[in-house]
C-alpha positions as CSV (number, residue, x, y, z in Angstrom):
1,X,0.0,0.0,0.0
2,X,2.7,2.5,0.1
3,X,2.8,2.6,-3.3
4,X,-0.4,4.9,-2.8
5,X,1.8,7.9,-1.0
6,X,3.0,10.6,-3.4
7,X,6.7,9.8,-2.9
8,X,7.7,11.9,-5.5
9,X,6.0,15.2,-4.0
10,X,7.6,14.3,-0.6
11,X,11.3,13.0,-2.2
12,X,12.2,13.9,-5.7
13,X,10.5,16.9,-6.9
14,X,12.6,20.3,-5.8
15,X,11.2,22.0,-3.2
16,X,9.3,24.6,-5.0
17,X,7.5,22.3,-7.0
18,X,6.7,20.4,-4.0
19,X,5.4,23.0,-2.4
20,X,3.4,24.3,-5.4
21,X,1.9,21.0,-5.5
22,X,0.6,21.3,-1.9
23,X,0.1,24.8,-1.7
24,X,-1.7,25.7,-5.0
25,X,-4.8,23.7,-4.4
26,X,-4.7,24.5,-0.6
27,X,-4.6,28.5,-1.9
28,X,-7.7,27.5,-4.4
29,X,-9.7,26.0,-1.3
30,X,-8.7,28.7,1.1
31,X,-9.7,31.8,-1.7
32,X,-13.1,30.1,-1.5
33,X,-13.3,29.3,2.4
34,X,-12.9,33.2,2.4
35,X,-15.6,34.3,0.2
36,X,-18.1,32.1,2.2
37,X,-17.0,33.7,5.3
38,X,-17.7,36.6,4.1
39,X,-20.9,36.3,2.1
40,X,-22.8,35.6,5.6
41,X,-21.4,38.5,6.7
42,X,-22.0,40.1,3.1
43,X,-25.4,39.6,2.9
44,X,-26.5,40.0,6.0
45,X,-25.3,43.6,6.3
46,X,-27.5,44.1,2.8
47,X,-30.8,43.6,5.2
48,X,-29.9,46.7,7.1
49,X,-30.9,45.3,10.5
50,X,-27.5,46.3,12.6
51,X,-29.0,43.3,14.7
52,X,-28.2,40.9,12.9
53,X,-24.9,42.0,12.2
54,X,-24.0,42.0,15.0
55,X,-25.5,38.8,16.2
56,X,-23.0,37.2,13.6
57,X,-20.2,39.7,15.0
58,X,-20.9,37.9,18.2
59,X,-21.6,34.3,17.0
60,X,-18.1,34.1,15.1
61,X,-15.6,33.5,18.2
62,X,-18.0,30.4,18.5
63,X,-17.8,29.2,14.9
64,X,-13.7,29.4,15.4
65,X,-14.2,27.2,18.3
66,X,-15.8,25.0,15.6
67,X,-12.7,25.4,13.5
68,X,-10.7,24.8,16.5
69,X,-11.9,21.7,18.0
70,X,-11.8,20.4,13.9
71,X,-8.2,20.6,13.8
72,X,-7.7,18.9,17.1
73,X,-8.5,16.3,15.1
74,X,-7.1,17.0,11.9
75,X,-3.7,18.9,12.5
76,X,-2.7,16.4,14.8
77,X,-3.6,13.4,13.0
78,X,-2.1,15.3,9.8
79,X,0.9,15.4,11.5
80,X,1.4,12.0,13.2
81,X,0.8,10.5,9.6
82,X,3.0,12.9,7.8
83,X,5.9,11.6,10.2
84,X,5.0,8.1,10.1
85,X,5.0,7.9,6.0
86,X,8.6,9.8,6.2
87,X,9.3,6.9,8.7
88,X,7.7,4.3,6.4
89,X,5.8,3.1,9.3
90,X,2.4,2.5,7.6
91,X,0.8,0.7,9.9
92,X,1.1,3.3,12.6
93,X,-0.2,6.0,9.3
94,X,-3.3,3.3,9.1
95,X,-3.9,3.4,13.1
96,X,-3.4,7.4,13.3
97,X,-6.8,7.9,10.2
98,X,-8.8,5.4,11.8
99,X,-8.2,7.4,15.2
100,X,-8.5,10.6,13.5
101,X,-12.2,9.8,12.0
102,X,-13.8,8.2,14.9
103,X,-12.4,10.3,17.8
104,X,-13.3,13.4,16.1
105,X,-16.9,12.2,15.6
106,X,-17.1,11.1,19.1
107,X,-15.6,14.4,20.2
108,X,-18.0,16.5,18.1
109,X,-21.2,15.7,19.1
110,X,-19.9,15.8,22.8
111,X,-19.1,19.2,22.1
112,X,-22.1,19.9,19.9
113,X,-24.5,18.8,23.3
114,X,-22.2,21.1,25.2
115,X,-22.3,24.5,23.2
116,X,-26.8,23.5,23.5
117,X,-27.0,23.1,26.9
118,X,-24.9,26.2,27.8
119,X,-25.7,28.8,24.4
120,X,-27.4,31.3,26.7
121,X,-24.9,32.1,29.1
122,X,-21.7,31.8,26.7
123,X,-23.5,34.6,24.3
124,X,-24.0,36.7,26.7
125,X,-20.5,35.9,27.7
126,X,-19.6,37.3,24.6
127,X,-21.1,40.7,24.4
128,X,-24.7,39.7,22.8
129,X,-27.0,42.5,23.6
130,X,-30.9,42.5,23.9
131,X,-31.4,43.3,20.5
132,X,-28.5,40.4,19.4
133,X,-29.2,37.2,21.1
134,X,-31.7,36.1,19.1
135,X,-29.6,36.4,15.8
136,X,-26.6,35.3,17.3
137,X,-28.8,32.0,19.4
138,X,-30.7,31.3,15.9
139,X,-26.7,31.1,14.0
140,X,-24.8,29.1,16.6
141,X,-27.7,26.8,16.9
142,X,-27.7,25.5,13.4
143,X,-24.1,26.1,12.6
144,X,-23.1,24.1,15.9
145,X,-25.6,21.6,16.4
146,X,-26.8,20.5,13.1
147,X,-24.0,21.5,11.5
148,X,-20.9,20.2,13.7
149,X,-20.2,16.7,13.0
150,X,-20.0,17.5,9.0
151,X,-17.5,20.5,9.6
152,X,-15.3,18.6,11.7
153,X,-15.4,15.2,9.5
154,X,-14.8,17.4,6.2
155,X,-11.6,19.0,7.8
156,X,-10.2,16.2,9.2
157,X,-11.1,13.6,6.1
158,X,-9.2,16.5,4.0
159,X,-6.5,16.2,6.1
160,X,-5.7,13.1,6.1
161,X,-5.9,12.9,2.4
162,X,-3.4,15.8,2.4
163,X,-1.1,14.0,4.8
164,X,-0.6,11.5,1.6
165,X,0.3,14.2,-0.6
166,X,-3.2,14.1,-2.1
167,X,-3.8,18.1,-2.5
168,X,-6.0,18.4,-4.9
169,X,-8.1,15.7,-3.3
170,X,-8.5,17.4,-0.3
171,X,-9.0,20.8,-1.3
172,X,-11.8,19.9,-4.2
173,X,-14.2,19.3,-1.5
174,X,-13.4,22.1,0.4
175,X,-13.5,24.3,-2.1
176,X,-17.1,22.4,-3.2
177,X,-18.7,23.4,0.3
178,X,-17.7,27.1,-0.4
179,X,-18.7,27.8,-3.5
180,X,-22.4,25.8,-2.5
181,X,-22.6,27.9,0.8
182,X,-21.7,31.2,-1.8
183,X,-24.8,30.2,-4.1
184,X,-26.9,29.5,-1.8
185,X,-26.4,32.2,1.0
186,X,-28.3,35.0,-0.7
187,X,-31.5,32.3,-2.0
188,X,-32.0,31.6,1.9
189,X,-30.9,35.2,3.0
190,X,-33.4,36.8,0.9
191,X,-35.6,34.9,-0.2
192,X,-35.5,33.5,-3.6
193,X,-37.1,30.6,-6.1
194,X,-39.7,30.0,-3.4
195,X,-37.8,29.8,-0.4
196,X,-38.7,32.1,2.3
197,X,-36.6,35.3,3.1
198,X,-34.6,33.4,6.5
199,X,-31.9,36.5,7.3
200,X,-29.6,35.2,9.9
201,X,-31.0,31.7,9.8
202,X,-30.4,31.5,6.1
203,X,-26.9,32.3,6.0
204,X,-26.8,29.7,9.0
205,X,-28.4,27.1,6.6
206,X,-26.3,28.0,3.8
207,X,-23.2,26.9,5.7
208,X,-24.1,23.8,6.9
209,X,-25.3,23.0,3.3
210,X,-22.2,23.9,2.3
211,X,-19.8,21.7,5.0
212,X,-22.2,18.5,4.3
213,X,-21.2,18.6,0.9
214,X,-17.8,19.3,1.6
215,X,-17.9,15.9,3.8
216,X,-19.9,14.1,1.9
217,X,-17.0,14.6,-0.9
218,X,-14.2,13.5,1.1
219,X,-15.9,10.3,1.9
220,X,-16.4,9.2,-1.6
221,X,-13.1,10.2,-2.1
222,X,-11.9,8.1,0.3
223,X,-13.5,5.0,-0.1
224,X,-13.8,5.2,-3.8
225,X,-10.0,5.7,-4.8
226,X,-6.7,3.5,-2.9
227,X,-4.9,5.3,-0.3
228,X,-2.8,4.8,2.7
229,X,-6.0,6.5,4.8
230,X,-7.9,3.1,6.3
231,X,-11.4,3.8,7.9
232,X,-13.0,0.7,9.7
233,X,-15.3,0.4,12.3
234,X,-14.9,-3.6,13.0
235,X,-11.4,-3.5,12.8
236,X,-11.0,-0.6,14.7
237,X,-9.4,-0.8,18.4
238,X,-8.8,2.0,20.2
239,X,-5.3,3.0,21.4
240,X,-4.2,5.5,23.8
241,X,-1.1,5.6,22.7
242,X,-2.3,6.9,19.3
243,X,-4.8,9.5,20.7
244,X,-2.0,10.9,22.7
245,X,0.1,11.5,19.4
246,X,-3.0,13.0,17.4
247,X,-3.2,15.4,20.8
248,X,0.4,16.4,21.2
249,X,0.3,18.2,18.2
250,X,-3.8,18.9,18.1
251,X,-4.7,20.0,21.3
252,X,-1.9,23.4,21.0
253,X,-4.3,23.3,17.7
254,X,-7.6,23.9,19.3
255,X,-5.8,25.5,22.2
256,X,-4.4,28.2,19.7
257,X,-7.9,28.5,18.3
258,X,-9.5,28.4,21.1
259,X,-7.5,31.3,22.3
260,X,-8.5,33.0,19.0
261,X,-12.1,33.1,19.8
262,X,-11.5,33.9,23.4
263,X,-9.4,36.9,22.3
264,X,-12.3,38.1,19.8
265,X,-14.6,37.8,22.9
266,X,-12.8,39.9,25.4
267,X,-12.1,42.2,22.6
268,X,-16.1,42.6,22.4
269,X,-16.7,43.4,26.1
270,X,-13.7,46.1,26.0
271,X,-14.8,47.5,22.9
272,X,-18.8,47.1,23.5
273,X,-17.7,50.1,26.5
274,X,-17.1,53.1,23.6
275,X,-19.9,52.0,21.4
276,X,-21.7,49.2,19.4
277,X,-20.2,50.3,16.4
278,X,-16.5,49.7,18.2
279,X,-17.5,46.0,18.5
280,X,-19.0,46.0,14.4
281,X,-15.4,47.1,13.3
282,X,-13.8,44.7,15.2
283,X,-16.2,42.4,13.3
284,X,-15.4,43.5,10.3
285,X,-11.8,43.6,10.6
286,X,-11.9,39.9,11.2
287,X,-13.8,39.5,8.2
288,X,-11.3,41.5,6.4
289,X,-8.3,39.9,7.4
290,X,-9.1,36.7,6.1
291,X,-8.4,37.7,3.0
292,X,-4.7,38.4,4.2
293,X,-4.5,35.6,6.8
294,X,-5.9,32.8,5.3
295,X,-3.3,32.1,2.6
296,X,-0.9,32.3,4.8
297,X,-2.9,29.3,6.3
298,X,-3.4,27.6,3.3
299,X,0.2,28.1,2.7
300,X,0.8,26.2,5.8
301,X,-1.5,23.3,5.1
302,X,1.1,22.6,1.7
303,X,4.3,22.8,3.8
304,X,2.8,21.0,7.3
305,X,3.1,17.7,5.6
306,X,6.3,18.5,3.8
307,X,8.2,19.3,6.7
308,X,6.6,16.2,9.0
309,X,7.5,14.3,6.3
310,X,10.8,15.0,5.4
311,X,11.4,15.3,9.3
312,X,10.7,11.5,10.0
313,X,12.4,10.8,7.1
314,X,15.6,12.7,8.2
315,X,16.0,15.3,5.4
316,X,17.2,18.4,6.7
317,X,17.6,20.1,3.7
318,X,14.2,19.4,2.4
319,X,12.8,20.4,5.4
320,X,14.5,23.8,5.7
321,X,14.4,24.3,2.1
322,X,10.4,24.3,2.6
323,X,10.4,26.6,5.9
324,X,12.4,29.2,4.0
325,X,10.4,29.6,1.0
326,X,7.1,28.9,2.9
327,X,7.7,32.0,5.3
328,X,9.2,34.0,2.0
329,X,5.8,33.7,0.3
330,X,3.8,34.7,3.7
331,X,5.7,37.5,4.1
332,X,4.8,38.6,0.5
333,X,1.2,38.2,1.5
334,X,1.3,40.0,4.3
335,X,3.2,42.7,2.5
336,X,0.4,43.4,0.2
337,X,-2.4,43.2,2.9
338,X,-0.4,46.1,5.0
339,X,-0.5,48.1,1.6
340,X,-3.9,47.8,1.2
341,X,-5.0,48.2,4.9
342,X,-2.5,51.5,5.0
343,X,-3.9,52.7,1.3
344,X,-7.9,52.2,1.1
345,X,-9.3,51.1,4.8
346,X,-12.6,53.2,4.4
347,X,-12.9,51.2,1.0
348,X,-12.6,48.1,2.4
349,X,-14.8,48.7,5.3
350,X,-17.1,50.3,2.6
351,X,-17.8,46.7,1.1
352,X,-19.6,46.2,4.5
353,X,-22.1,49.0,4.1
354,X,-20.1,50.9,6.6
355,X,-21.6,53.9,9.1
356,X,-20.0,57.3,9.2
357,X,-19.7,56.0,12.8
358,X,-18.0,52.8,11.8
359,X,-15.6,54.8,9.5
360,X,-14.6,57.3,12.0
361,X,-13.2,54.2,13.7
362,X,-12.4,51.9,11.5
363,X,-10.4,54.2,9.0
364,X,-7.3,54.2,11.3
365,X,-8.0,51.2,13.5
366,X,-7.3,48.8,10.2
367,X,-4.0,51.3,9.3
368,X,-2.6,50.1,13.1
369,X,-3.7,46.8,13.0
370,X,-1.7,46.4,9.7
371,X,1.4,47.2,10.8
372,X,1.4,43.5,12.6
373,X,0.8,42.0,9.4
374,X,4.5,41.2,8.4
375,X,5.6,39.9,11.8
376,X,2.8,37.6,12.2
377,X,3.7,36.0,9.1
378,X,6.7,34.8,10.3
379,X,5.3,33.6,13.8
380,X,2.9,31.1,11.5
381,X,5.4,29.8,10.2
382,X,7.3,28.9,13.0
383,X,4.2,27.1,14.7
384,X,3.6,25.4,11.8
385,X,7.5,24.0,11.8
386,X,7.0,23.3,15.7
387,X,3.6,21.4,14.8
388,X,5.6,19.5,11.6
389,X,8.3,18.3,13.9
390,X,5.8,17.0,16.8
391,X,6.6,19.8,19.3
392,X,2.9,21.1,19.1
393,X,3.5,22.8,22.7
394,X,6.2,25.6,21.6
395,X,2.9,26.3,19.0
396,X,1.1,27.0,22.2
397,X,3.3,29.4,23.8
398,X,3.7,31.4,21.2
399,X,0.2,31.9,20.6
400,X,-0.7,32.1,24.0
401,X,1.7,35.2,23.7
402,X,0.3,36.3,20.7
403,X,-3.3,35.6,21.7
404,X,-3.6,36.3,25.1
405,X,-0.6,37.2,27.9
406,X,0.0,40.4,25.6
407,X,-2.2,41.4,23.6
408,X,-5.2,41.2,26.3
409,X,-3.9,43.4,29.0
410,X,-2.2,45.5,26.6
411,X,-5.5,46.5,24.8
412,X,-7.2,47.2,28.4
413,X,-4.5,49.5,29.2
414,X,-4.6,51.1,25.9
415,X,-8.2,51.3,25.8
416,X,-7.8,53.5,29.1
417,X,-6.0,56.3,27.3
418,X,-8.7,55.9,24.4
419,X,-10.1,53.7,21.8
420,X,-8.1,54.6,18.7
421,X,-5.1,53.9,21.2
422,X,-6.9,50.2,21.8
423,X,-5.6,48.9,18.5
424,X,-2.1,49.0,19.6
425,X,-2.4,46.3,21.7
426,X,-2.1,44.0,17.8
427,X,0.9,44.7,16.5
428,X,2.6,44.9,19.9
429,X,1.8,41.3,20.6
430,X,3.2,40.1,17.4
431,X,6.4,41.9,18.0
432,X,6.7,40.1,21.4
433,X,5.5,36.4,20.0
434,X,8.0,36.7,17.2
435,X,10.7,37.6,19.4
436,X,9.7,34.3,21.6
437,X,9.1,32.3,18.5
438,X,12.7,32.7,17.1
439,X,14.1,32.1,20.3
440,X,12.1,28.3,20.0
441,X,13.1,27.5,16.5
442,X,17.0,28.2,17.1
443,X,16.7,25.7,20.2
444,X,14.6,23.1,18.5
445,X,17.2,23.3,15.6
446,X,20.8,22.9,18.2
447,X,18.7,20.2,19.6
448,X,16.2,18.3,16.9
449,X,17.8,19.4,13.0
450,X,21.1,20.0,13.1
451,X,21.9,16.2,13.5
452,X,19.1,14.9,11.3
453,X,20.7,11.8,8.7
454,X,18.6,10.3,6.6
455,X,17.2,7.2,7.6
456,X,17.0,3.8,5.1
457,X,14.1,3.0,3.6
C-alpha cells in the first residue's frame, strides 16, 4: 500500500514544485473558504438590520471554536501521519486515520450537546445584547448543532488525504462546500425561487449546506480511490497511545484557536464600552483579514506535511528548504495586505455598508492593526514548523503570547487612554511572540535538525 503515497511530491520533486503542488490547491480551497465567510457576513449587512450583524459579529468567536476543535483532530492526526509515512511506518499512518475519523466524531457531538445546553450564558458571555441574542442564538444553533459533525469530519477527512500528498483531493471538496454555501447564502438570505426570506438563519443554513457537501466529498473520495488513509469500524481498536500523538500536536491546535475566539470575545466586552459600532469594526476587521491571513494558512496546510515528512524521514535540507520559502511567500502576502489596509481602509470597510460611525473608527484602526501583518507572518510559520516536527506545545506558547498574555492586557490599558489607542495592543503582541518564537526554533534546531541523517528505507 505504500505505493499509494506521493513519494515523489515528498522525495524527488525540488522543493518549489513540491510545495506548489501542496500549496496551489490549498490556496484554491482557502480563496473560497474566504468568500463564504464573508458572504454571511455580506449579505446579511445588505438587510440593514444592525441586529443581525452584530449577532454574527458575536456568533463568530464560537464558529472558530468549531474550527478549532476540527483541527484537534485534523492537524494532529495530519501530523502523526506525515511523520510516520517519512518513517515508512504505515501501519502506525493506518492506526493514526482510523483514530482521527472516529475520535473526532465522538468528540464532536460531545461538544455539539455542550455548546446546546450552555448557548445562553456563553452569548452573553460574549457581548450579545438584547437586540442580538436572538440572531446570534438562531446562528450558533444551526451552525453548531446540526452542522458540527459535517464540519469537523470534512476538515479532518481532508487532512488526512493531504497528509498523503493528495492536494488536490482534499481541497476539491473544500473548495465544493464554499462555493455551495456562496450560491446558496443570498436564496435563503433573501428569499428566492420560493424559499422564504430566512436572514440570519439562512446564512446559518447556507453553511451547513455547504460543510455536508464538503464531507460528503471527502468520503467518496476516500472510499472510492486507494490510499494509505484506512477507515474501519470492525477492525477498529482504540489506542491510547495513538490519541495521545494526534493530541500532542492537536490539542496546541484547538488550544491556539481556542485562544482565537476567546481573544475576539474579550475584545467585544472592552470595545462594547465606547460603542456598538467599536464591536462592528472589530467584526469587520476579522472578516477582512481573512483575505490576508488565510493564505498564509493555506500556505501552511502545503508545507505542514512537507516538513513532517521530510522530518521522519531525516532530510534536513528538504525540510529547511520548505520553511524558508514557505515563510518568504507569507511574508509577501502579508506585504500586500499592510499596503492595502495603509492605502484604502474606508474602501474596504465600505464593502460592509459601513456607518459614518463605523468609518470614523475603523479608518485608522485597520492602518494600526496592519502594521502586525509582516511579523505575524513569520510567527505562523514557526508554529507550523514546531507542529511538523511534533513539538505542538512551543505552538502553544507562542500563541498564547500572541493571543492572550500580551495582547489582552495590553488592549485594556490602551483602551484607558482611548479607543483609537486600543488597537495597539495588535501589532505589539506580534512583536513580542516573534521575538519568543525565534528564540524556540534556534533551540529546536541545536537540539532536533542540526543532526538529522537520513534514515533507510
Amino acid at each position: 500500500m505504500a505505493k499509494e503515497v506521493n513519494k515523489e511530491v515528498f522525495e524527488v520533486l525540488p522543493v518549489p514544485q513540491a510545495v506548489a503542488k501542496f500549496v496551489l490547491p490549498s490556496l484554491a480551497s482557502t480563496l473560497i473558504t474566504i468568500i463564504y465567510s464573508l458572504a454571511d457576513t455580506l449579505f446579511v449587512g445588505m438587510l440593514n438590520n444592525p441586529s443581525q450583524l452584530a449577532g454574527l459579529t458575536v456568533a463568530f468567536p464560537y464558529y472558530q471554536f468549531l474550527n478549532a476543535f476540527s483541527s484537534l483532530w485534523g492537524v494532529g492526526t495530519n501530523s502523526v501521519m506525515s511523520r510516520a509515512l517519512g518513517e515508512k511506518d504505515y501501519d502506525r499512518v493506518s492506526k493514526a486515520s482510523s483514530h482521527g475519523f472516529w475520535g473526532s466524531l465522538v468528540f464532536m457531538a460531545v461538544i455539539c450537546v455542550i455548546f446546546q445546553i450552555l448557548e445562553k450564558p456563553l452569548l452573553y458571555v460574549a457581548g450579545a445584547s438584547a437586540q442580538s441574542h436572538d440572531s446570534a442564538s438562531v446562528y450558533m444553533l444551526i451552525v453548531f448543532v446540526i452542522g458540527g459533525i459535517p464540519t469537523v469530519l470534512s476538515i479532518v477527512m481532508s487532512n488526512l488525504l493531504r497528509a498523503e500528498g493528495h492536494a488536490k483531493s482534499a481541497s476539491s471538496g473544500l473548495m465544493l462546500g464554499g462555493l455551495l454555501n456562496c450560491i446558496l447564502d443570498p436564496i435563503f438570505i433573501f428569499g428566492k425561487f420560493g424559499v422564504p426570506a430566512l436572514g440570519v438563519r439562512g446564512a446559518a443554513v447556507a453553511t451547513v449546506i455547504g460543510q455536508i457537501a464538503s464531507m460528503v466529498f471527502a468520503v467518496v473520495v476516500i472510499i472510492v480511490k486507494k490510499h494509505e488513509v484506512h477507515i474501519s469500524f470492525r477492525n477498529f481498536k482504540f489506542k491510547w497511545r495513538t490519541v495521545k500523538e494526534i493530541y500532542a500536536v492537536g490539542f496546541p491546535s484547538i488550544i491556539m484557536q481556542s485562544i482565537m475566539a476567546f481573544l475576539v470575545t474579550m475584545l467585544n466586552t472592552i470595545l462594547i464600552s465606547f460603542s456598538e459600532a467599536a464591536v462592528s469594526v472589530l467584526g469587520v476587521y476579522y472578516k477582512l483579514q481573512s483575505f490576508v491571513f488565510m493564505p498564509v494558512f493555506g500556505l501552511t496546510h502545503g508545507v505542514l506535511p512537507i516538513i513532517g515528512y521530510n522530518y521522519g524521514a531525516g532530510n534536513k535540507k528538504r525540510l529547511l528548504s520548505a520553511l524558508r520559502l514557505g515563510t518568504l511567500i507569507a511574508a509577501c502576502i502579508m506585504t500586500v495586505g499592510t499596503v492595502l489596509f495603509l492605502a484604502i481602509p474606508d474602501k474596504l470597510l465600505m464593502i460592509f455598508n459601513a456607518s459614518p460611525q463605523m468609518l470614523e473608527i475603523g479608518v485608522p484602526a485597520l492602518r494600526i492593526i496592519s502594521i502586525c501583518f509582516i511579523p505575524a507572518a513569520v510567527d505562523i510559520l514557526f508554529s507550523t514548523f514546531f507542529q511538523g516536527v511534533g513539538m505542538g506545545f512551543k505552538s502553544l506558547i507562542v500563541s498564547i503570547m500572541r493571543q492572550l498574555v500580551v495582547i489582552l492586557p495590553a488592549a485594556y490599558l490602551l483602551s484607558k487612554i482611548g479607543l483609537g489607542y486600543t488597537w495597539y495592543a495588535f501589532p505589539i503582541a506580534e512583536v513580542v511572540s516573534l521575538v519568543l518564537g525565534g528564540i524556540f526554533f534556534w533551540t529546536t534546531y541545536r537540539s532536533k535538525i542540526r543532526n538529522l541523517r537520513p534514515i533507510s528505507d
